[in-house]
C-alpha positions as CSV (number, residue, x, y, z in Angstrom):
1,X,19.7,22.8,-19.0
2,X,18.6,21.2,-15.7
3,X,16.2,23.1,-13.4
4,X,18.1,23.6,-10.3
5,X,15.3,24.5,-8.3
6,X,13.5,22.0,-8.2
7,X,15.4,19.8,-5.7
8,X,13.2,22.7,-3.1
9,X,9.9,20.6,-4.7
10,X,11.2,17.2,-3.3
11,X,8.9,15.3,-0.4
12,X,12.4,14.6,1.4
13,X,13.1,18.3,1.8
14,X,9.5,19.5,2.4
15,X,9.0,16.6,4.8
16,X,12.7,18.1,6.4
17,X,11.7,22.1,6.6
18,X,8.0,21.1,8.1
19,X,9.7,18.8,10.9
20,X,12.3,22.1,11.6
21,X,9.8,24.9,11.1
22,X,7.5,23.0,13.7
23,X,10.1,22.4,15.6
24,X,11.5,25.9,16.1
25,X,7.7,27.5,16.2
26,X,7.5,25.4,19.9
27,X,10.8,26.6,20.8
28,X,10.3,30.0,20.1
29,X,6.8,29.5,21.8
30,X,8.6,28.2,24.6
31,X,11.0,30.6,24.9
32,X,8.6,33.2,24.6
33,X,6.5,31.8,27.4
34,X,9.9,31.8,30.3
35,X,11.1,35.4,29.3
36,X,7.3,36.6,29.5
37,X,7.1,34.9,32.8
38,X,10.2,36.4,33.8
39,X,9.1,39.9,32.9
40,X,5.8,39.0,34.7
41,X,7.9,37.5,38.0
42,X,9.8,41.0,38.1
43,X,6.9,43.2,38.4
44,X,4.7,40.9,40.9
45,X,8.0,41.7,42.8
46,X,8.2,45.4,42.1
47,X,4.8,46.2,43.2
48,X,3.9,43.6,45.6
49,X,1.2,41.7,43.6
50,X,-0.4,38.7,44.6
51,X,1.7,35.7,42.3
52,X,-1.4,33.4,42.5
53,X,-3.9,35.5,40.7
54,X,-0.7,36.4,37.5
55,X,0.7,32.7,37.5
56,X,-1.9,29.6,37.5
57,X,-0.7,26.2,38.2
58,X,-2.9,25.8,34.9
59,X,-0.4,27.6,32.7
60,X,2.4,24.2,33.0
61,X,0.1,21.7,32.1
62,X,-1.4,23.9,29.0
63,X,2.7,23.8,27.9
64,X,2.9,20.2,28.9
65,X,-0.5,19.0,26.8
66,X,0.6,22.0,23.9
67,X,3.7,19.7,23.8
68,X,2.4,16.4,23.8
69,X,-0.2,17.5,21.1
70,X,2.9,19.3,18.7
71,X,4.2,15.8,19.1
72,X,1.4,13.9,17.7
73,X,1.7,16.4,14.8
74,X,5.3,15.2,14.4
75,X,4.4,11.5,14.7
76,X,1.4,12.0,12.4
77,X,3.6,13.9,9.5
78,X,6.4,11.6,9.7
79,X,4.2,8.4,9.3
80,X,2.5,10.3,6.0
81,X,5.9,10.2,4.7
82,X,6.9,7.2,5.2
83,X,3.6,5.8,4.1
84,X,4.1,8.6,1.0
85,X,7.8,7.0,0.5
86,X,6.0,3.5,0.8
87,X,4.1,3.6,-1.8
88,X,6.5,5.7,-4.2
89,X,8.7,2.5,-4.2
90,X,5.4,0.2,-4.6
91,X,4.7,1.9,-7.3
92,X,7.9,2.3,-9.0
93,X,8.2,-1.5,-8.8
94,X,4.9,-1.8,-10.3
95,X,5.6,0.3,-13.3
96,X,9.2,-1.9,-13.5
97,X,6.8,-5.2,-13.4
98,X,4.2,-4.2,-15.4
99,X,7.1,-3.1,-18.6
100,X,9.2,-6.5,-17.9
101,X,6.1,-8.5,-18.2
102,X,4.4,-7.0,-20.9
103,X,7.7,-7.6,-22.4
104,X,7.7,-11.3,-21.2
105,X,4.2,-11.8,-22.8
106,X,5.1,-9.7,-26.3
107,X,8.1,-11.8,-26.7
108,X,6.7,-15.3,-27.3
109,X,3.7,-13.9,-28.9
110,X,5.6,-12.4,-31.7
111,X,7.7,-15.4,-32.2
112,X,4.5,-17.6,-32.4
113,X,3.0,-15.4,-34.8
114,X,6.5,-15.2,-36.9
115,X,6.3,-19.3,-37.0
116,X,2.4,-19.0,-37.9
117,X,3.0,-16.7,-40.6
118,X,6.2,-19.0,-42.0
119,X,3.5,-22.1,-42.3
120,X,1.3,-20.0,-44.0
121,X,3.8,-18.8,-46.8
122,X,6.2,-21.6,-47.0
123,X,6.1,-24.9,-48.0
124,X,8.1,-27.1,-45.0
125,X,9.5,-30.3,-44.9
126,X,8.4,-32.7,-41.8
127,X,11.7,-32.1,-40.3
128,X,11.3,-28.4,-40.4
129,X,7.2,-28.1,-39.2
130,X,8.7,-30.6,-36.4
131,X,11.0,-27.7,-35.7
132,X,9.1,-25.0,-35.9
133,X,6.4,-26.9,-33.7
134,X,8.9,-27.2,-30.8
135,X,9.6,-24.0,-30.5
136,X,6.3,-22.9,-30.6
137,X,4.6,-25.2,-27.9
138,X,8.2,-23.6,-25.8
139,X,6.8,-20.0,-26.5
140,X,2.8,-21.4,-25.6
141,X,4.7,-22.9,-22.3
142,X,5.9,-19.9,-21.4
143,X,2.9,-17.7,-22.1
144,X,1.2,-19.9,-19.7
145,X,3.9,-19.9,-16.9
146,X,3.9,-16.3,-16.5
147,X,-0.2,-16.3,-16.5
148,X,-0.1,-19.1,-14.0
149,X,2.4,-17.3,-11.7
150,X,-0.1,-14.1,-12.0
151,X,-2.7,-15.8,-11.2
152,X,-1.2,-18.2,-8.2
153,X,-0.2,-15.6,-6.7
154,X,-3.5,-13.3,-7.0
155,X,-5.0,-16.6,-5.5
156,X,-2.6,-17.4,-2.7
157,X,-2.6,-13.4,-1.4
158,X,-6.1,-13.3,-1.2
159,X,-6.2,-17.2,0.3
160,X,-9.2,-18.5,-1.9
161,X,-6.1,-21.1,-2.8
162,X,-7.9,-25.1,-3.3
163,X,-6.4,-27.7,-1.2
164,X,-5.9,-28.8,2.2
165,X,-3.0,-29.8,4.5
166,X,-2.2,-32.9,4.9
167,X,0.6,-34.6,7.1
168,X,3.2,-36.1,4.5
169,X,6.8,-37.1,4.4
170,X,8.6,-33.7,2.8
171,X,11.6,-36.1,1.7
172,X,9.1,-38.4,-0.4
173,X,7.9,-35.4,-1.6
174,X,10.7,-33.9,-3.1
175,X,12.0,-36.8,-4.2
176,X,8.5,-37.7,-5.7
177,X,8.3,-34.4,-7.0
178,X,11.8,-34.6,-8.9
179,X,11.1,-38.1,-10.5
180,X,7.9,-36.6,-11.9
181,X,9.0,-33.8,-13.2
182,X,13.0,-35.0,-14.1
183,X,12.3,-34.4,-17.5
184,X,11.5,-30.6,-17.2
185,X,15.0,-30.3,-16.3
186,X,17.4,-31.5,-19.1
187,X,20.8,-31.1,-19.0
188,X,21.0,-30.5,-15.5
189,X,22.6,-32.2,-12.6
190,X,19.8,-31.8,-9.4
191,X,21.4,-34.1,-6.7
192,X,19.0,-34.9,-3.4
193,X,20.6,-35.2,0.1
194,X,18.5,-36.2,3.6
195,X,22.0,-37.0,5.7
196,X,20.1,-37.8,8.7
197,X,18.5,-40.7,6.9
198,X,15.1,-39.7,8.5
199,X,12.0,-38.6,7.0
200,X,10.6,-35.4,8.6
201,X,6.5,-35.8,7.9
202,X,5.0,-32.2,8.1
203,X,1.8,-30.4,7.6
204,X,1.7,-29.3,4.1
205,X,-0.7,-28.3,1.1
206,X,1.1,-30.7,-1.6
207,X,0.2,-28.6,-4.9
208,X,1.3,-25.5,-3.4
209,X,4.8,-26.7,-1.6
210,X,5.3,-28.4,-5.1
211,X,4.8,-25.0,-6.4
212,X,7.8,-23.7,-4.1
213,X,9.9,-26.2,-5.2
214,X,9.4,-25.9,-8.8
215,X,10.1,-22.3,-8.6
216,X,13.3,-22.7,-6.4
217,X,14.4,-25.1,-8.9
218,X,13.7,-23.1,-12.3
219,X,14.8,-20.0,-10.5
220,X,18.1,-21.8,-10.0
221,X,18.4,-22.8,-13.8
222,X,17.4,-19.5,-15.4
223,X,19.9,-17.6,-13.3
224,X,22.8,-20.0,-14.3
225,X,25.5,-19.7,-17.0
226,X,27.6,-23.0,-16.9
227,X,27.0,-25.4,-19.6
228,X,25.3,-27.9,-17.0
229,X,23.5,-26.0,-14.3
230,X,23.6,-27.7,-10.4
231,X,21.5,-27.5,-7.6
232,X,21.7,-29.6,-4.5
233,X,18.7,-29.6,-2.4
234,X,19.7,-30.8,1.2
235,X,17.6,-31.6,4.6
236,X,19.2,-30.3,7.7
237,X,17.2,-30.7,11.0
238,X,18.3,-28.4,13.7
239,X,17.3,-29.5,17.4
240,X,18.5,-26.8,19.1
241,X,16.3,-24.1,16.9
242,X,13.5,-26.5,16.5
243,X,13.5,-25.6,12.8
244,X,14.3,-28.2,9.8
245,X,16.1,-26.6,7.2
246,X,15.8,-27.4,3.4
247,X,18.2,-25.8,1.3
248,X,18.9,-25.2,-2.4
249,X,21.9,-24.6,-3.3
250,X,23.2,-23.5,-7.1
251,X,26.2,-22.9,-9.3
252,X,24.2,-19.8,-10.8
253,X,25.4,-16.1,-10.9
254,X,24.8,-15.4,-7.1
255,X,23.1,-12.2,-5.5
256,X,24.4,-9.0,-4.8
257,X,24.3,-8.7,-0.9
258,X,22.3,-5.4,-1.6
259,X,19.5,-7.5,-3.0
260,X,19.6,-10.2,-0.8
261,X,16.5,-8.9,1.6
262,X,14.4,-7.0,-1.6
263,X,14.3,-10.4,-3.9
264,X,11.4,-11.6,-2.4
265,X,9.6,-8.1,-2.5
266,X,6.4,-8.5,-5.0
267,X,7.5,-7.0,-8.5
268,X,11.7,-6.4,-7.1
269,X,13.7,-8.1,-9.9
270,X,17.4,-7.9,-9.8
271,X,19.6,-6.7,-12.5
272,X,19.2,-3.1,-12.6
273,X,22.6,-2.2,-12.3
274,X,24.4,-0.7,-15.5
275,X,26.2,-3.9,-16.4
276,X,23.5,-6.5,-16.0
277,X,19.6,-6.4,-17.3
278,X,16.8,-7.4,-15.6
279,X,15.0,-10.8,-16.5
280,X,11.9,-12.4,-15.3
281,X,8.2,-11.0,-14.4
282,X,9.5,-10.6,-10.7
283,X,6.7,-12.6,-8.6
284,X,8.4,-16.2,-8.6
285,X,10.2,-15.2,-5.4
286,X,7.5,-13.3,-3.7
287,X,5.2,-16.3,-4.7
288,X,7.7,-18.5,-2.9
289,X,8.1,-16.2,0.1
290,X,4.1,-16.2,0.4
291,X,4.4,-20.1,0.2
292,X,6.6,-20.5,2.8
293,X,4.6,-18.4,5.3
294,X,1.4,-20.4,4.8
295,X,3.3,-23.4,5.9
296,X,4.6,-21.1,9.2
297,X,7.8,-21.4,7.8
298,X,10.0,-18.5,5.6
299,X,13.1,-18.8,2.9
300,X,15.8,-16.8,3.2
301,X,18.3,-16.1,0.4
302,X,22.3,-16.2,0.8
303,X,25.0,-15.6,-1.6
304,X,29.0,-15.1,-1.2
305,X,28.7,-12.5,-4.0
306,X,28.2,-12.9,-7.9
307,X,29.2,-15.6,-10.0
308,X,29.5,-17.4,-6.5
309,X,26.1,-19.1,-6.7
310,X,23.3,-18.9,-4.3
311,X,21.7,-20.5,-1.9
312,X,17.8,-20.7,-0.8
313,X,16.9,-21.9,2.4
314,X,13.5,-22.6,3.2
315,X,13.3,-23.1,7.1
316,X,10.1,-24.9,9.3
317,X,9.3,-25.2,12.6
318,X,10.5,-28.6,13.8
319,X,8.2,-31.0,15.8
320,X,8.2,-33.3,18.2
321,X,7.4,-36.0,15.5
322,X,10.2,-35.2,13.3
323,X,12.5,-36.4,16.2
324,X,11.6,-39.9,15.7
């Protein structure tokens, strides 16, 4: 049987009775104050007493500074709570992160040791141990992609990153970056499009924009369900904003508009709805979001709802010298 009492035990409703209860103590104090001076007024009257020695100009600005004071209390209390609320949710997330990635690091650690224990006690043919071999340098792969992102981002929030920035042509290096890494992608269609025909050279610190792409991109394919996944990364420059826009856009399952703001929260990882599970260690977002800002720049997520695909725009300042 559920305890029906203890919604009294709640921070929302003890937060709520402290704000009232302080609240009604200064009215009452106030009120108190005018019908004592009232009583006060009426016998100065009665008996001819002198006003100025019974009422002090004092007594105003002790109500005014007991006001301004009761305030502060208010102010103070409220920003506990919210700071309380604050790190309720951090660490709900936490707990969320810490049970999805334990469960992303168990996963391909049993499977290695099930395809371990298999060439111990079984005699396999070439084909077979070729096999097996595959899937286990996939499971070593990702074991060291979820480590990675850990540690990236460990080393990106506390900005002891390696690397400097160097003025380069962001087409070349997406395009550069795709021809590399082309084969990371199979079965994919990733499509490239700079309609201005310009290049747009920018600041940048090449391993860790690579980074943002490469999570953009495999953030697109793992959140897909047709047979061949498409993304379409386009560069739009926008004079009257000053702000180039790079965009990548997905045939994937879409975002929720709900979520649209809390994906790129540290540890938020969508899914938690009653119809859909949630994947991933919940960082590869938050990584990119961190990215973006150390290139004075921020992505922004948009979706027209679920199974509608998604689109990630990562937006810069625009210079002077991307006008030529």
């Amino acid at each position: 049987m559920i305890d029906r009492t203890k919604w009294f035990f709640h921070p929302i409703v003890i937060f709520v009775f402290s704000i009232v209860a302080l609240a009604l103590s200064l009215t009452l104090y106030i009120y108190w104050y005018i019908e004592v001076s009232t009583g006060l007024a009426a016998i100065v009257q009665k008996f001819n007493l002198d006003a100025a020695q019974i009422f002090t100009s004092q007594t105003w600005v002790v109500i005014l500074v007991l006001s301004i004071l009761v305030a502060m209390i208010l102010l103070g209390i409220f920003i506990i709570f919210a700071y309380y609320q604050k790190s309720v949710r951090l660490y709900r997330m936490q707990h969320n992160f810490i049970n999805n990635f334990t469960h992303e690091l168990k996963t391909p650690v049993t499977s290695l040791n099930l395809y371990l224990e298999t060439f111990l006690q079984h005699e396999l043919s070439r084909d077979d141990q070729i096999k097996y071999l595959h899937f286990m340098l996939h499971d070593v792969k990702r074991l060291a992609d979820n480590t990675n992102r850990i540690l990236d981002l460990a080393r990106i929030e506390s900005k002891t990153f390696g690397g400097e920035f160097i003025e380069e042509n962001l087409v070349a290096v997406v395009t550069e970056f795709y021809d590399k890494n082309s084969h990371l992608f199979p079965d994919c269609e990733i499509t490239i499009h700079n309609p201005s025909g310009r290049s747009f050279p920018y600041l940048i610190n090449r391993p860790l924009f690579e980074m943002l792409i490469m999570n953009l991109i495999t953030n697109a394919i793992k959140y897909n369900r047709s047979k061949i996944p498409k993304i379409a990364i386009t560069f739009l420059p926008q004079k009257m904003k000053r702000k180039l826009y790079i965009s990548f856009e997905d045939s994937g399952i879409g975002i929720e508009k709900r979520d649209l703001k809390k994906i790129f929260k540290k540890f938020y990882q969508v899914g938690r709805s009653d119809n859909m599970t949630a994947t991933g260690s919940g960082i590869g977002l938050s990584l990119v979001q961190n990215i973006a800002k150390l290139h004075k720049g921020r992505v922004i997520a948009g979706s027209k709802g679920t199974e509608q695909g998604s689109v990630f725009t990562v937006q810069l300042p625009y210079t002077r010298n991307q006008e030529a």
